[in-house]
TORKE-851455 format. One record per residue: x, y, z of N, C-alpha, C in turn. Coordinates in steps of 0.05 Angstrom, whole numbers, plus 5000, padded with zeros to 4 digits. Example, Ala and Ser with C-alpha at 12.3 -4.5 7.8 and 13.67 -1.06 7.14 Angstrom:
// residues 2
526448865156524649105156526449345156525749555142527349795143525850015157
***
This chain:
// residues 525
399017918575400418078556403217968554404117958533407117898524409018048522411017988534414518058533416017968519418217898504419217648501422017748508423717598514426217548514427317238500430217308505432517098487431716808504430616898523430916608555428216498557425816658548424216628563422616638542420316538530418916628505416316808521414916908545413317038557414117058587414417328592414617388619413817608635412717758649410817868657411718158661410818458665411518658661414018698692412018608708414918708738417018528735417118328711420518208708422318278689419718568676422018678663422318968671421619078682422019418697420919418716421319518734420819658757420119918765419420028775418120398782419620408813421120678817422220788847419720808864419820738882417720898911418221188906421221318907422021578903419821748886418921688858417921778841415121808851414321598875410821708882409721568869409421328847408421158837407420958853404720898864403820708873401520448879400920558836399520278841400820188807400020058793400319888766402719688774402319618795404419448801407019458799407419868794410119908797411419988814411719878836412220088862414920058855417119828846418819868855420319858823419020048815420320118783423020278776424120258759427420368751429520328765428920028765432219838771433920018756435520068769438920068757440219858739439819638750442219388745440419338720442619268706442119088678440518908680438918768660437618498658439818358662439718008669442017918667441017728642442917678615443317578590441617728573443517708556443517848530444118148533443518328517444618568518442818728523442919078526440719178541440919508539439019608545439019968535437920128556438920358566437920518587435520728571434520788596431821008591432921178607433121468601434121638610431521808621432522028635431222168649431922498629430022658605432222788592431923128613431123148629431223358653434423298664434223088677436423128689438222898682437622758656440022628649440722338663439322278684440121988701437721868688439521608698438721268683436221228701433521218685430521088694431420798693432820688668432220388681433520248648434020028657435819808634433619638635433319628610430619458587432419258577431919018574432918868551432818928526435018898515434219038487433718768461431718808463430118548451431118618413430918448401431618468371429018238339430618188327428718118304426717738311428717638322427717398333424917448356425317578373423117678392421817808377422018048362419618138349417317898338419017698320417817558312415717398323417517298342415617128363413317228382413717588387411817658392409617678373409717618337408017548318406417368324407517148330406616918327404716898345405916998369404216978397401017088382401717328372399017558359397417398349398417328335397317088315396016928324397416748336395616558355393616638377393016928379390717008389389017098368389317138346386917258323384817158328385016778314382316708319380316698336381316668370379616718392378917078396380417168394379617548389377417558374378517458354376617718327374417578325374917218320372517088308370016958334371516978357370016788379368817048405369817288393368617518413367117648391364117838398362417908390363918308397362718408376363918738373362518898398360918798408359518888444361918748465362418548465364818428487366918638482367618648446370718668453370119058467367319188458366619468472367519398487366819298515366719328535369319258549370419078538373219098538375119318539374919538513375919628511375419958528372519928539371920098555372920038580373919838599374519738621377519818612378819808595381319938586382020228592379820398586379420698580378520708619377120538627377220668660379520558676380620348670384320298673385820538678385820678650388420868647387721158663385021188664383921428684383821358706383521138718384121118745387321088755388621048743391321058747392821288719391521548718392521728703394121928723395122018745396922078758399621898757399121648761401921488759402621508719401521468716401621438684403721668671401721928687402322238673405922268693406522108711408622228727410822018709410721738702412421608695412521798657411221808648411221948629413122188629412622358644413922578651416922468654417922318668420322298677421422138654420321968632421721888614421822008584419422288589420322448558420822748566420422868592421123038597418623278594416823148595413523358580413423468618412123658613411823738633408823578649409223578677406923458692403723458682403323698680400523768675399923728641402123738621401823648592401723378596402923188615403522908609400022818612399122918646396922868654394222998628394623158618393223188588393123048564395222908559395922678553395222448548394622348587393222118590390022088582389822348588387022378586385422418557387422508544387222478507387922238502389922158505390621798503387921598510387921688541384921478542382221568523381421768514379221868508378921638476381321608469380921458438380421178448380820998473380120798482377220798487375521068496372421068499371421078474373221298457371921328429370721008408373120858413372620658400371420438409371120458433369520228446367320318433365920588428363420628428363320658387365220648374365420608355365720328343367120238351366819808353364419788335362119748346359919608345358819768317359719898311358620038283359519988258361819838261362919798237362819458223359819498219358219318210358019398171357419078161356819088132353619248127352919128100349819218097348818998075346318998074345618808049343619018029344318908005342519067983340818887967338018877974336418747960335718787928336618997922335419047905337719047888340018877883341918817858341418727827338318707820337618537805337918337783339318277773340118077756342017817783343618067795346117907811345217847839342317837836340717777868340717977886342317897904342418047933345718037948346318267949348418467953349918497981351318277979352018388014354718448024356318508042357818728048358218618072360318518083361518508105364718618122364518658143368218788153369618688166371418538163372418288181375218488196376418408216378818478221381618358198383118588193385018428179387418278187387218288212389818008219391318148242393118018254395618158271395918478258396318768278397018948268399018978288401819138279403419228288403719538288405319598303406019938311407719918325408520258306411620338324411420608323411020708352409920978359412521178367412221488364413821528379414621658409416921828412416621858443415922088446414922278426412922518437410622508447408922338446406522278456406621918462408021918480408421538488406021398497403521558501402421428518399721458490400021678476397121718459397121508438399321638434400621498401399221158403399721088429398920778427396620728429394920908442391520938444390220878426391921168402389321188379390520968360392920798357392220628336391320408347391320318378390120008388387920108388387020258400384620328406382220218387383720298353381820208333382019908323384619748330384719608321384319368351384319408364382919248385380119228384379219418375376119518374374219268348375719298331375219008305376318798314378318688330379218498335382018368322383618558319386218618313388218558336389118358346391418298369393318488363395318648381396818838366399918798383402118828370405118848367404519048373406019268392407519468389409919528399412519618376415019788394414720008397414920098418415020368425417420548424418120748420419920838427421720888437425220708436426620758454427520918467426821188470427021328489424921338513422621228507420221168520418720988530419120768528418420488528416520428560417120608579416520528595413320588603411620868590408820818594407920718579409520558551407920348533408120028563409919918564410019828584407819788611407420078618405020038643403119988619401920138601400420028593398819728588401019628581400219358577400219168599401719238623400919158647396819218651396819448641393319568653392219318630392519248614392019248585391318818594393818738611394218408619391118368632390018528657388818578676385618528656385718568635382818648615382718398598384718368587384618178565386017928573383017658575384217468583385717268563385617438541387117248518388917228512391217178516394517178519394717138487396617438488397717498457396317708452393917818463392418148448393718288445396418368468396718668472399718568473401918568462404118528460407318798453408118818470410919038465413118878465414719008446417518988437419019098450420419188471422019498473425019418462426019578458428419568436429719758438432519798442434020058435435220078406436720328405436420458387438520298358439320078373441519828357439919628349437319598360435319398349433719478338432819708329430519968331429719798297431719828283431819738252430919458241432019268271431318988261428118948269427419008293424219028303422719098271423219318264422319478238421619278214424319118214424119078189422518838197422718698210421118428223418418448211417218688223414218758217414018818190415518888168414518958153414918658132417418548133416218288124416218048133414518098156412917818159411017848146409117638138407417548122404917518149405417548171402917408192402717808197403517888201402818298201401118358174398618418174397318478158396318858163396518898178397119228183399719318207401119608189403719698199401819938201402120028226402320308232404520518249404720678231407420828240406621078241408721248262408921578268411221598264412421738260415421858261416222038230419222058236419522148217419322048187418622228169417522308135419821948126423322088136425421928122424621608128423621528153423421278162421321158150418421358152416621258139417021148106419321338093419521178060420120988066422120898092423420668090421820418090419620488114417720348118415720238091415020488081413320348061414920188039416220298029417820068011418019798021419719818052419819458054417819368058414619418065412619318066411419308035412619318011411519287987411418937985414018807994413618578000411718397999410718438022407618278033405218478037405018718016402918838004400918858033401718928059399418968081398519218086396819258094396219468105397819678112398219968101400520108121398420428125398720478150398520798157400820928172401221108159403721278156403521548171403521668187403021988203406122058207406822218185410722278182411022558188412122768182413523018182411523268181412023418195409623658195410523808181411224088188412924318186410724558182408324528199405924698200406024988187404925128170404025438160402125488185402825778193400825848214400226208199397526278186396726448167395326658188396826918193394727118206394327318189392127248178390827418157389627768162390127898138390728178158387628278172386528028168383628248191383528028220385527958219385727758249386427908264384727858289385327858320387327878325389627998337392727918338391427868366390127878382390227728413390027358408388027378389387027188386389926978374390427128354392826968337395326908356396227068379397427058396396926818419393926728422394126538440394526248418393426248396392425968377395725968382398126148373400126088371401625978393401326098411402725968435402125668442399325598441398125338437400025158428399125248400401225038382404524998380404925228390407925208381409025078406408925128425410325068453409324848479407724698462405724488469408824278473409624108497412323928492414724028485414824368484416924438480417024418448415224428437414624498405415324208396415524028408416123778392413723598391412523708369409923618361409723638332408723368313407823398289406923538276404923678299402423908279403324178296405524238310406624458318407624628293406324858297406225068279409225128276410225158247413825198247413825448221412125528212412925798190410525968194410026218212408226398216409126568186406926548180406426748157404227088166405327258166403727488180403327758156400527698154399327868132398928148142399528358113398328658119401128798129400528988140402529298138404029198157406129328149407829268171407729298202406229418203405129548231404329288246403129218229400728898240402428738257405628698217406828498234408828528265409628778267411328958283409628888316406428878310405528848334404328628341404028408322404628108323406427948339408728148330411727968338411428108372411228338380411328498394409328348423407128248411404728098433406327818441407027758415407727378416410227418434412327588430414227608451413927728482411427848487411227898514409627808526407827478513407627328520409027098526411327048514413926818521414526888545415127118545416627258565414827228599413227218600410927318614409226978624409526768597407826568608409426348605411226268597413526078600415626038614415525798634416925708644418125498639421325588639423025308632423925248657424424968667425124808685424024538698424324368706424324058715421224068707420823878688418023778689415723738705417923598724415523528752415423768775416424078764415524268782413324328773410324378784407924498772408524728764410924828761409925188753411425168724412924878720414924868692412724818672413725038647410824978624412924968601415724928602416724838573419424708586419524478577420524278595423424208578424624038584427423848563426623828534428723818514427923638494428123408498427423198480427522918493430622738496432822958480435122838482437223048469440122988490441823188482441823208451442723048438441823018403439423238391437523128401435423348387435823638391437023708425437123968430439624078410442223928411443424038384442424048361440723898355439523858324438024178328437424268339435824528338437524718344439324728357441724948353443525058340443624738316445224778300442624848268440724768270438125038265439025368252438525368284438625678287441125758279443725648292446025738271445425728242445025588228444725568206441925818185441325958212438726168204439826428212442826438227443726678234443926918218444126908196442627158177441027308179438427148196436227318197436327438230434927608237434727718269433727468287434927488309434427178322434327308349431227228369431127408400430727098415431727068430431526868445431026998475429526748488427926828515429126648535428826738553429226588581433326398574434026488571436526408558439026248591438326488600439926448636438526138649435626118643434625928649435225658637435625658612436125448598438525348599440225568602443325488603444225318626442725408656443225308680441125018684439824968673438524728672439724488654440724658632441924328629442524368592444324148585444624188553442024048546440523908557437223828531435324098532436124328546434524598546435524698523432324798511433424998495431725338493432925548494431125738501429325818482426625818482423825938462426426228443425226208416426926368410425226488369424926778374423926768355425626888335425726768312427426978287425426918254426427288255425527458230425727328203424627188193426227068166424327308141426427418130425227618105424727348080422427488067420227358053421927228026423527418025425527238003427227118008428527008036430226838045428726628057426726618047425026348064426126028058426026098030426825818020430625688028432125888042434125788040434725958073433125888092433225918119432325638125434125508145433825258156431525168166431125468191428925388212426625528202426225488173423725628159423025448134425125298128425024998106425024768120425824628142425724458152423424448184422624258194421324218213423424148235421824408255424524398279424524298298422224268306421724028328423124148360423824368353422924548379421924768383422324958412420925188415421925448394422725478372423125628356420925738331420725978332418726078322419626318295419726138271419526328256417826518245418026788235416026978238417327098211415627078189415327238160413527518152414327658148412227838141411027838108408527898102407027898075406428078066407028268049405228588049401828408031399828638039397628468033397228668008396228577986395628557959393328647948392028777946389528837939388828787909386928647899387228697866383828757859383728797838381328947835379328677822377528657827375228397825372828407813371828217795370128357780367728107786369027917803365627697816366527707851364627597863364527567882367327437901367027177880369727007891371427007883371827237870374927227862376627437880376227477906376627597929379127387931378727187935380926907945384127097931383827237908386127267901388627337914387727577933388427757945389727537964389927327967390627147986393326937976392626947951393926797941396126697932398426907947400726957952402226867983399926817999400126718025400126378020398026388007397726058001400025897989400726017971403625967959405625927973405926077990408526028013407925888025405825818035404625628058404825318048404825278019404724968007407225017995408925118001411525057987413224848004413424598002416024368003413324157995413723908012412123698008412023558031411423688044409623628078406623748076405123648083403123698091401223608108401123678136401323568153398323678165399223958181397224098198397724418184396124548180395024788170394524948195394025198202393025408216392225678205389325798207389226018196387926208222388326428220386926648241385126878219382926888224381527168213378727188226378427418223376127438234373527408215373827408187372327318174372226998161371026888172370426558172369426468150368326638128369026588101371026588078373026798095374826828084377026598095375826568124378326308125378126078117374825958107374825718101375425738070375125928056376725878027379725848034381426038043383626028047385325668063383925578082383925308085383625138067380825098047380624928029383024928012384025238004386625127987389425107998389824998016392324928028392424638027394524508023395524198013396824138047394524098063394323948080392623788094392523658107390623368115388623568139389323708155388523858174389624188177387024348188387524648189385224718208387424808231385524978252385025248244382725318254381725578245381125718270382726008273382026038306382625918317384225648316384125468339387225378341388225398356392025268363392524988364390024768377390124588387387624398371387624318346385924168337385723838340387323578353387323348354385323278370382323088359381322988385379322708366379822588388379422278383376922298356374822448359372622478337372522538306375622668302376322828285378422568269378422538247381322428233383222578233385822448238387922478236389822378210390822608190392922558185394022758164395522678144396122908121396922848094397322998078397222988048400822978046400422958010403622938006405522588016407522838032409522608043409222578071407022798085406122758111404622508122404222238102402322058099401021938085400121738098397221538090395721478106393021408107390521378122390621598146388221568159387721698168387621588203387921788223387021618253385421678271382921548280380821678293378421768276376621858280374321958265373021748264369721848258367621648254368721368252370321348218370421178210372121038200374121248195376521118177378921048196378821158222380521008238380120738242378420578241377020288245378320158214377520338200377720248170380820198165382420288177385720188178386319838176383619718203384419528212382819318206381119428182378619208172379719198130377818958132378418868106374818898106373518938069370818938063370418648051368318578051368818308039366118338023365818217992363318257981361617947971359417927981357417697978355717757958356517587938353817617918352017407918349517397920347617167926344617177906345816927884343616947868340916737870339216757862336916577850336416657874336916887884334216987920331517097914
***
C-alpha cells in the first residue's frame, strides 16, 4: 500500500504514524502509534483528540504533487488488478479484507473513537457496518457480469460486457472514517478499480490502519493508496483528482457546497462522479402513530454521533391535536433525560460524545442563537459545560409552523444533537374515491420537501398504507418507515435534488459506479 511523501515516493504505514501502548492498541502494527514530534521535512498537521483536545499525532501534510503520484502509482496497478485477476480472486480478496477488519475491530473501534470522538460502542458498530460492505461485495463481485442476445436479428448477436473503469478516487468524511471508505472501495475493489483515497483531516488515522490491514491482502503495490492532508492541502488533493485525466471515477461525501465544487471541476475530464452531500432529514409522526414507537425511531436517528450524521433526522414534523404533539415532546424529553449520556467516549456508559471540533460545536450554537425566538429546553447542560467547549447539550426547540422557513435550526442542517419539533393540526377533507385519502396529508408533505436537500426521509404510522403513499411522495432518495436507523450494505444509498448522484451499496448500482458497459455487435453469426 502507498504513502507518498516530498522525500520518498513509497513508504510504509509505521513510518508514517504510530499508535500509544497507553491507548490499549495492540496489534495492526500500531503499538507505538501517536508520535508527538513532527515528521521531519516538509510541513505537517495534527490529529486531535476532540474529547479532550490533545494532539493524537503529526501527519505529513502531503499536497497536489503526492496526490498525483499516488495516481500514477494507481494506475500502474490497473492493468495487473482488473485485467490479470479473475472476479473470484479479487472475491476472495476482498473477503480476507472483511475478516482483517473484524479481527482487529476492537483496535480499529478504539483508534476511531479517540480521533472523532464517537463513542466506544458506536465506533465498534461502525467497524462492523464498515466491514459488512467489504463481505457484501466480495459476494457481489462475481455478478456483475455482461449477457449475450442471440436473437438481434438483422445485427446478429448481441453482447454486453462490464469492464472496470480505471483508477477511482475518494474523499470521505470524518463522521464515519472507517465506513465511508468501506462502501466506496469495497465496490470498486470488487471490479478491479485500484483506489486513491483522502480521508479526512480530522481523521486520517483509521483510513490509515486500514490500509496497513489492506498492504497485508493485496500483493499488488498501488491497489489501496491514501493521501492524508490537512486542512491547507485539503483543496489541492481535491482538485488533483478531479483533473487528472488517469481518475476515471470521483467519489465524494461531504458537504452539498463542496460537492458543487467538485462536480464542476470534474466537467473537465468528464469521469465518473458519485456525490452523497447535505441531509437535513423530515421526520413525519403521523397522527395515528405510536408516540412510543416514534419516540424510539427518533432517538435512533437523531443522536446517533451526537446527531452528526447525513441521514440524522433535523425537522420533526408532528401531526394531529395538540395533545399528540404536547405528549410527543413530553416522551422524547424524558427520554434524553433518562437515556443520554454525555461524557469521554471511551467511558462505556458515554452515549453522546464531542463534536468533532471546537468549530462545529460553535457552528451549532450559533444555530440555536439564531432560533432564540422559538422555546429552546436543553438537557444535561452542567454536563456539557464541564466537559469541554466541543460539548454540546441535546436540546429541543419549538419552532411554530409559520416560522419554519426563517428559523435556522429548522432551514439548515445542524449536524448536531438538536431537535427541532413543529406541530401540524391534522386536516380532514371530505373524499369521494378511495385514494384520495393522501390529501389529508398533504400539507405535511409540503413542509417536509421544502428547500433542496433530499437526502433521508422518516415516517411513523401505524397504518403502512398510509405510510407508503406518504413516503412515495417525498423528494428523497431514502425513507425509514417505523424505523430510525435505515443504512445497510444491501440497500442503496443516496438522495435526490442537491443531496446527490449515484447511488452506494445495493444489489447493483453500487458496483455500477465503478464499471463502464461495453456493447459487441457480431454479425454474419
Amino acid at each position: 500500500m502507498c504513502f507518498f511523501s516530498r522525500r520518498a515516493l513509497v513508504f510504509r504505514t509505521t513510518a508514517l504514524v504510530t499508535l500509544s501502548r497507553s491507548h490499549g492498541l495492540s496489534s495492526l502494527r500500531v503499538q507505538d502509534l501517536l508520535v508527538k514530534e513532527a515528521p521531519s521535512g516538509g510541513s505537517s498537521f495534527e490529529v486531535l483528540n476532540p474529547a479532550t483536545e490533545e494532539v493524537l499525532a503529526r501527519l505529513p501534510d502531503l499536497g497536489r504533487e503526492d496526490a498525483l503520484r499516488a495516481i500514477d502509482v494507481a494506475e500502474g496497478a490497473f492493468e495487473a488488478f482488473s485485467r490479470r485477476t479473475t472476479s473470484r480472486e479479487r472475491s476472495r480478496l476482498l473477503r480476507r479484507f472483511y475478516d482483517a477488519v473484524t479481527a482487529n475491530e476492537d483496535e480499529l473501534a478504539t483508534l476511531m473513537t479517540l480521533e472523532s470522538g464517537k463513542p466506544k460502542k458506536e465506533s465498534l458498530g461502525e467497524v462492523r457496518y464498515g466491514a459488512s460492505f467489504l463481505e457484501w461485495f466480495a459476494e457481489e463481485g462475481p455478478r456483475a457480469v455482461g449477457r449475450l442476445d442471440t436473437g438481434g436479428g438483422p445485427l446478429g448477436a448481441l453482447a454486453t460486457s462490464k469492464k472496470a473503469v480505471g483508477v477511482a478516487a475518494m474523499i470521505t468524511p470524518w463522521n464515519f472514517p472507517l465506513a465511508m471508505i468501506t462502501r466506496k472501495c469495497g465496490a470498486a475493489l470488487a471490479v478491479g478499480c485500484p483506489v486513491v483515497v483522502k480521508p479526512a483531516e480530522d481523521t486520517p488515522l483509521t483510513a490509515l490502519a486500514l490500509a496497513q490491514l489492506a498492504e497485508e491482502i493485496y500483493s499488488i503495490p498501488g491497489v489501496f493508496n491514501v493521501v492524508p492532508c490537512g486542512r491547507h492541502n485539503a483543496k489541492a488533493v481535491g482538485d488533483a483528482f478531479c483533473e487528472s485525466t488517469k481518475v476515471r471515477a470521483l467519489s465524494f461525501t461531504g458537504s452539498t457546497a463542496v460537492g458543487k465544487e467538485l462536480y464542476a471541476k470534474c466537467a473537465g475530464t468528464v469521469k465518473k462522479l458519485g456525490l452523497e452531500l447535505g441531509g437535513n432529514a423530515p421526520f413525519l409522526v403521523l397522527s395515528d402513530a405510536d408516540l412510543d414507537v416514534a419516540v424510539e425511531c427518533a432517538m435512533a436517528s437523531k443522536f446517533r454521533n451526537a446527531g452528526q450524521t447525513c441521514v440524522s433526522a433535523d425537522r420533526f414534523i408532528i401531526q394531529g391535536p395538540r395533545e399528540r404533539y404536547d405528549a410527543f415532546r413530553e416522551k422524547l424529553a424524558a427520554k434524553i433525560r433518562a437515556d443520554l449520556v454525555l461524557g469521554n467516549p471511551m467511558d462505556p456508559t458515554t452515549t453522546v460524545g464531542p463534536l468533532i471540533s471546537k468549530r462545529a460545536a460553535d457552528r451549532v450554537r450559533a444555530i440555536l442563537k439564531r432560533s432564540d425566538f422559538s422555546q429552546v429546553e436543553a438537557f444535561h447542560e452542567a454536563e456539557a459545560s464541564r466537559l469541554g467547549a466541543n460539548f454540546v447539550a441535546p436540546t429541543i426547540v419549538d419552532v411554530p409552523l409559520e416560522r419554519c422557513d426563517e428559523t435556522a435550526c429548522w432551514s439548515t442542517e445542524n449536524f448536531g444533537p438538536v431537535v427541532p419539533l413543529t406541530w401540524v393540526p391534522e386536516t380532514k377533507k371530505k373524499h369521494g374515491d378511495l385514494d384520495s385519502d393522501l390529501d389529508d396529508d398533504l400539507d405535511l408533505v409540503e413542509l417536509a420537501n421544502r428547500g433542496e436537500t433530499g437526502l433521508a426521509s422518516y415516517v411513523v404510522s401505524r397504518d403502512l398504507r398510509r405510510a407508503w403513499r406518504v413516503a412515495d411522495k417525498l423528494d428523497t432518495g431514502m425513507c425509514g418507515i417505523n424505523q430510525g436507523v435505515i443504512s445497510t450494505a444491501s440497500a442503496p444509498f443516496g438522495g435526490v435534488k442537491e443531496s446527490g448522484l449515484g447511488r452506494e451499496g445495493g444489489m447493483e448500482s453500487g458496483l455500477a459506479e465503478y464499471l463502464e458497459e461495453k456493447y459487441l455487435c457480431f454479425g454474419a453469426i
